[in-house]
C-alpha positions in Angstrom: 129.6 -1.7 28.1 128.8 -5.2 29.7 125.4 -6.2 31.3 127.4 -6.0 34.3 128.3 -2.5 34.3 124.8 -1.4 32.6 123.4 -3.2 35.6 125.6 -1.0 38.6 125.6 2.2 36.2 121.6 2.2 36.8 121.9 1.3 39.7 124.1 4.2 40.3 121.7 6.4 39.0 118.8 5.4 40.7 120.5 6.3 43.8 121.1 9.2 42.7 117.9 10.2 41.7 116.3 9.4 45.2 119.0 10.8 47.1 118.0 14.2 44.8 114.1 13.5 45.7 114.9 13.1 49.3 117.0 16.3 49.3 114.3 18.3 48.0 111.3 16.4 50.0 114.0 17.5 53.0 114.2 21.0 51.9 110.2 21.6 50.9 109.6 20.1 54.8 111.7 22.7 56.2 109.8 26.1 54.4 106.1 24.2 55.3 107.8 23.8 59.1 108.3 27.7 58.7 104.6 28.0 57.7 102.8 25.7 59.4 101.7 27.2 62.7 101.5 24.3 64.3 104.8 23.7 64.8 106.9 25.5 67.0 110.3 26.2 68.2 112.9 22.8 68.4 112.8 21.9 71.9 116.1 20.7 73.2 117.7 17.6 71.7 116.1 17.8 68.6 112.6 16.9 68.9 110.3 18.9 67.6 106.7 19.3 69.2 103.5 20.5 67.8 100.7 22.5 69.8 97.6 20.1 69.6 95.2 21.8 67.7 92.2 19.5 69.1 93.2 20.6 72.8 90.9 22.9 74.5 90.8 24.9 78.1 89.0 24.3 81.1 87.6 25.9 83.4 88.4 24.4 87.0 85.9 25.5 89.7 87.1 25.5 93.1 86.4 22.6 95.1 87.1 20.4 91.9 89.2 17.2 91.4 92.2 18.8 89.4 94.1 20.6 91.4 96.8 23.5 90.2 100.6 22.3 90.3 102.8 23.6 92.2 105.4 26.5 90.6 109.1 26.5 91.8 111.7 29.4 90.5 114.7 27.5 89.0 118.0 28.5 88.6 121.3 26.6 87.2 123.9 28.7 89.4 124.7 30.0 92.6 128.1 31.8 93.5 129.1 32.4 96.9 132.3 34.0 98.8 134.5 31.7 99.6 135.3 31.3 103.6 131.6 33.1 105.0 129.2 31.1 106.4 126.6 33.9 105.7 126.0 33.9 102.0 123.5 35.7 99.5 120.7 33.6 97.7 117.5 33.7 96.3 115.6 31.3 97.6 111.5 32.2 96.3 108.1 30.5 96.4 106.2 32.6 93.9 103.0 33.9 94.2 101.1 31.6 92.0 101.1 29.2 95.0 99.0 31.3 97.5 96.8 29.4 99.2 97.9 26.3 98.1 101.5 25.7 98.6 104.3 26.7 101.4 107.9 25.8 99.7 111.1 24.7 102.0 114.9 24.8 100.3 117.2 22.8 100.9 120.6 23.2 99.4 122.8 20.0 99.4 126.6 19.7 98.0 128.1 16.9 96.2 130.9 15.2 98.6 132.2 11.9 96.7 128.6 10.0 96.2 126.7 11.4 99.1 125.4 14.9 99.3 125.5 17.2 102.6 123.1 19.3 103.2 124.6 22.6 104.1 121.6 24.3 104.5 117.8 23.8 105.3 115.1 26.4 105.4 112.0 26.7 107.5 108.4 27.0 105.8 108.7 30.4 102.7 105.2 31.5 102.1 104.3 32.0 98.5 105.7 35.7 97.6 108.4 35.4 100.2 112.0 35.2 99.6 115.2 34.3 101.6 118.0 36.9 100.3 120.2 35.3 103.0 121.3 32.2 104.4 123.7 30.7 106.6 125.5 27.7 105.8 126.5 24.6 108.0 130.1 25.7 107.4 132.1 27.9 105.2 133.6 26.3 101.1 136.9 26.7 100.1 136.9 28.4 96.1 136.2 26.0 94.2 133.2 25.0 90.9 130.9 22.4 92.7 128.0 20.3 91.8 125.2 20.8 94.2 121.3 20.4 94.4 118.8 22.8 95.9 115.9 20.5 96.8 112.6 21.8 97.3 109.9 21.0 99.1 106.3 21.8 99.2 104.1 21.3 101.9 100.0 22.1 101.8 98.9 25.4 103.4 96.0 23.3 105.6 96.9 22.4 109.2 98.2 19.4 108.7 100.8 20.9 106.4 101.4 17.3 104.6 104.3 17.2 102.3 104.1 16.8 98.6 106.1 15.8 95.6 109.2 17.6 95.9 111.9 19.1 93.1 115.9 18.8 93.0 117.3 21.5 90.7 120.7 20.7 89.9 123.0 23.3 90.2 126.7 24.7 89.8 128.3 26.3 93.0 130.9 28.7 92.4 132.7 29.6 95.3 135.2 32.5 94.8 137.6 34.8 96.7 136.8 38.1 97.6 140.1 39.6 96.5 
């Protein structure tokens, strides 16, 4: 053998040997993941987050600055009958928001670019749902994209909106044959 092809047969087999140190670095990483109890389950797209140890709880008094978020049900579906106006849902503003937050739904269909709303609710108070609603006008079957937007509002008298939500959603309208 040449220098030359002493030079690229190390070379070769240096690669190799950290490719083999990386594989088993790799592996070893994945039974301390398993053990480690700080780590928990892969959140979606692959990150994986750890529990801070260091954090701790607090207790809130009422009256104080910090102030509990508001909790919306979410869904990714609705399906409907094709040609009623009068339709089922589940609108809900749970519990955890009494005294705090009324909710109002919205649910808004995809047309081209622009949404249309083809329904809006009136004030839900927390622990009240809407089984029923009636739409603006009746869909043809069909798999749409649609948005239910909610919004809270503060259960004082000036009833003050707040951030709101938009849950994307699929419609699926379909014939009652």
């Amino acid at each position: 053998m040449d220098k030359k092809q002493k030079r690229e047969t190390l070379i070769i087999l240096l690669l190799g040997i950290v490719i083999c140190l990386l594989l088993i670095r790799w592996q070893g990483c994945g039974e301390n993941r398993e053990k480690n109890p700080a780590f928990q389950e892969n959140i979606g797209g692959g990150v994986e987050l750890a529990v801070d140890p260091g954090a701790e709880s607090e207790s809130v008094s009422p009256g104080s600055v910090l102030e509990k978020g508001v909790v919306i049900a979410g869904r990714g579906s609705l399906t409907f009958p094709a040609g009623k106006r009068e339709v089922p849902v589940d609108f809900y503003n749970p519990e955890d928001n009494a005294e705090t937050y009324y909710l109002t739904f919205e649910l808004r269909l995809l047309v081209g670019e622009e949404y249309e709303t083809l329904y809006t609710s009136g004030l839900v108070e927390p622990g009240k749902h809407l089984y029923r609603i009636t739409l603006s006008r009746e869909l043809e079957p069909g798999d749409y994209e649609a948005v239910i937007h909610v919004q809270p509002y503060r259960m004082d008298e000036e009833r003050k909106p707040t951030n709101n939500a938009d849950m994307r959603i699929r419609l699926y309208v379909v014939s009652e044959e």
